[in-house]
C-alpha beads as a LAMMPS data file, in Angstrom:
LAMMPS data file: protein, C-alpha beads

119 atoms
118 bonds

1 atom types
1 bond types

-500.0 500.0 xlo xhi
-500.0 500.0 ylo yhi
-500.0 500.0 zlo zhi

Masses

1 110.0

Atoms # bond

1 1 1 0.000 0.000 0.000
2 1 1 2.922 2.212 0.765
3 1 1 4.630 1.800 -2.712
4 1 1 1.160 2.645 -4.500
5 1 1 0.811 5.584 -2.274
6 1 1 4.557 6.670 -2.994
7 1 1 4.124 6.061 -6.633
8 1 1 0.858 8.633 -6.948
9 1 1 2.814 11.000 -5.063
10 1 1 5.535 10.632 -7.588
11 1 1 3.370 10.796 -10.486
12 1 1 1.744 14.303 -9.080
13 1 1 5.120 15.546 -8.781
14 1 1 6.092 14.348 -12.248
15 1 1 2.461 16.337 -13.680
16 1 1 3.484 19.254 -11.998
17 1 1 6.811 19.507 -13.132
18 1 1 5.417 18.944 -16.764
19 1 1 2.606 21.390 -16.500
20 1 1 5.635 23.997 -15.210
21 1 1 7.750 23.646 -18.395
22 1 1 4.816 23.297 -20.819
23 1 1 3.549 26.905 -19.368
24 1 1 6.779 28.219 -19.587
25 1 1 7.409 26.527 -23.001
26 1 1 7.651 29.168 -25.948
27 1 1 4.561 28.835 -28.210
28 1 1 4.399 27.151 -31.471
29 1 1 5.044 28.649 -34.266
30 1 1 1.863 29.854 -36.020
31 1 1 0.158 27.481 -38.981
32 1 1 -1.448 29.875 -40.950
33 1 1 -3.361 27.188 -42.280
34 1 1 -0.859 25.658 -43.935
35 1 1 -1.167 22.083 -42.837
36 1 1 -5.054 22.223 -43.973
37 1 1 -3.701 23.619 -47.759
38 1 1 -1.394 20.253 -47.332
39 1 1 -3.934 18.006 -46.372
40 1 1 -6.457 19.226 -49.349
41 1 1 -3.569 18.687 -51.980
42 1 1 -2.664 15.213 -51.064
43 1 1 -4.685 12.338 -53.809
44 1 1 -7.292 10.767 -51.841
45 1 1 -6.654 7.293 -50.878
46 1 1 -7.629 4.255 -53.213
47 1 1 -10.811 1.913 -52.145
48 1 1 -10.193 -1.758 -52.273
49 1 1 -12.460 -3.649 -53.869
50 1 1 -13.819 -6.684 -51.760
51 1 1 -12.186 -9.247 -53.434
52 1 1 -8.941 -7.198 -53.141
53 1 1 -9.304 -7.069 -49.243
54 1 1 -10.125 -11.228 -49.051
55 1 1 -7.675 -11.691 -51.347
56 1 1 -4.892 -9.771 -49.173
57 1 1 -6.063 -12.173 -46.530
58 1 1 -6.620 -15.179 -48.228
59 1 1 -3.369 -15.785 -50.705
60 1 1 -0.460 -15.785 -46.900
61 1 1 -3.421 -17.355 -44.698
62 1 1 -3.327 -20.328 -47.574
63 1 1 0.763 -19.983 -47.694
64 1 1 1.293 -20.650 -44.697
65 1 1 -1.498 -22.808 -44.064
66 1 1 0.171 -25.000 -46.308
67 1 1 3.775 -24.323 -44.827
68 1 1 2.019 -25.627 -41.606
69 1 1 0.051 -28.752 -43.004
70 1 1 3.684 -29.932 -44.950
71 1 1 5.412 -30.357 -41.228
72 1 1 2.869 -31.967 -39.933
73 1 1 2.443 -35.484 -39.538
74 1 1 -0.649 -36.074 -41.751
75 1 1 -0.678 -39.484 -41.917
76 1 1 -0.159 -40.886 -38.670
77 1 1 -3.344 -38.847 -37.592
78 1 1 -4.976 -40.032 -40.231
79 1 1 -3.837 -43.836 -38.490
80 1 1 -5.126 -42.907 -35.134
81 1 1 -8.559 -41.634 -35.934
82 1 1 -8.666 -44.533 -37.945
83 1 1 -7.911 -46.869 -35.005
84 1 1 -9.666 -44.483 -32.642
85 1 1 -13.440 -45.060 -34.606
86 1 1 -12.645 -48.928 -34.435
87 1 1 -12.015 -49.228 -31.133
88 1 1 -14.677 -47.094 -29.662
89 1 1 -18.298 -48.041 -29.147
90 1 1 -21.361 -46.271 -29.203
91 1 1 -21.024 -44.577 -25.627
92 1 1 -17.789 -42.979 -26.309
93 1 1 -19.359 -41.230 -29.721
94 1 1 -22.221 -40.368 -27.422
95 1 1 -19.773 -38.795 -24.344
96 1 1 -17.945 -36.444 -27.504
97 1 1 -21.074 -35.786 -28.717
98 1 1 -22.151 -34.529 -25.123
99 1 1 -19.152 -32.465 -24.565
100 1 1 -19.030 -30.981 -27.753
101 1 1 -22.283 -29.353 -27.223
102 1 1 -21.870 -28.536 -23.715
103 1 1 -18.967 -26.665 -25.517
104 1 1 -20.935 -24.810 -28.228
105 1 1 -23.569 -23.813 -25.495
106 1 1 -20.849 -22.382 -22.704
107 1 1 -18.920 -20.867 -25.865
108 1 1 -22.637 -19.346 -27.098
109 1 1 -23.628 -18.272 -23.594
110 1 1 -20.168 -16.717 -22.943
111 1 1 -20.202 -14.845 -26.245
112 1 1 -24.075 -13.870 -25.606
113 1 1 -23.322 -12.276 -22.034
114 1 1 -20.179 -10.541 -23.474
115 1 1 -22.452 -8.782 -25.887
116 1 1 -25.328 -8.129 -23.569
117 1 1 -22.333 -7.062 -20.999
118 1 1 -23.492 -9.250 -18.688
119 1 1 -20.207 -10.246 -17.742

Bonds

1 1 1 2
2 1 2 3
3 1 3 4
4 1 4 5
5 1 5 6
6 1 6 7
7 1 7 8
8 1 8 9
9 1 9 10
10 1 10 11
11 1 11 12
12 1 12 13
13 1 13 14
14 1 14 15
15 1 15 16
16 1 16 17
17 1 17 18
18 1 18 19
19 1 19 20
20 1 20 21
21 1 21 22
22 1 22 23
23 1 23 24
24 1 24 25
25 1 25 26
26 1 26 27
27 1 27 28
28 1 28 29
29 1 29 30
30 1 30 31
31 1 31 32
32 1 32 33
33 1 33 34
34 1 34 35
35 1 35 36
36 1 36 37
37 1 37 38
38 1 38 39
39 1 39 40
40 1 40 41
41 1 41 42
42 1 42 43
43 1 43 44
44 1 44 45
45 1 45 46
46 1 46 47
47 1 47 48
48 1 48 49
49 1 49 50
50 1 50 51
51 1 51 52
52 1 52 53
53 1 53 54
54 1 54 55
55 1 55 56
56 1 56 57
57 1 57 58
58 1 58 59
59 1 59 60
60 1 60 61
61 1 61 62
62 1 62 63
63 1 63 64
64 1 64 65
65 1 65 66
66 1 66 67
67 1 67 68
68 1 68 69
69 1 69 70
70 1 70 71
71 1 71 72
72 1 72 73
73 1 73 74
74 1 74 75
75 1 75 76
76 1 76 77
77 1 77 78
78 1 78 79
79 1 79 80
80 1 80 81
81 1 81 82
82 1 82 83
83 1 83 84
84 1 84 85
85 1 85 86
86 1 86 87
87 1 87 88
88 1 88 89
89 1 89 90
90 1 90 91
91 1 91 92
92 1 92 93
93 1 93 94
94 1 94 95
95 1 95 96
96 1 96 97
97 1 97 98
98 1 98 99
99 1 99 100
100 1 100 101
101 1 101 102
102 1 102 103
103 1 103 104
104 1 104 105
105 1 105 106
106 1 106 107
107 1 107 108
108 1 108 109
109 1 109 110
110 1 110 111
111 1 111 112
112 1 112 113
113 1 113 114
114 1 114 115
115 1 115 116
116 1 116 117
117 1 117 118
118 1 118 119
């Protein structure tokens, strides 16, 4: 408590000091409205089209999608699910069913109060 208290203190001092030096600052040299003459001569920035935008998104998410997918070890996971729907009976689908929606719900209900700032 003492340190938070010390570092308020500190921070007044350090506000005073700057409100000191900006009012004895010399003033800023005057415009004239030069920056707005600027400002109205610059070209006016080009709209992307839609597919522009996905496309900026799309072409690296699909590079290094693929960058990823190469290291990884496609086909033993493809060997384990395999093995993993022979082995398992009906119960086990029906527990991953269960917890997959108990998922979507808490990840719907969570989003919902977020929006409703609930939460």
């Amino acid at each position: 408590m003492m340190k938070y208290e010390s570092d308020t203190h500190s921070d007044h001092n350090f506000d005073n000091f700057l409100r000191k030096q900006l009012q004895e600052s010399q003033p800023y040299l005057p415009d004239d409205i030069f920056t707005a003459q600027v400002m109205a001569k610059l070209p006016t920035a080009k709209k992307l089209s839609h597919w522009q935008e996905r496309l900026i998104i799309l072409i690296p998410f699909l590079i290094i999608s693929s960058v990823v997918v190469s290291q990884f070890p496609v086909l033993a996971l493809l060997i384990k699910a395999w093995n993993l729907l022979l082995v398992a009976d009906v119960s086990t689908f029906l527990n991953m069913g269960l917890l997959m929606a108990v998922s979507v719900i808490s990840g719907a209900s969570y989003w919902f109060a977020k929006q409703f700032k609930f939460i």
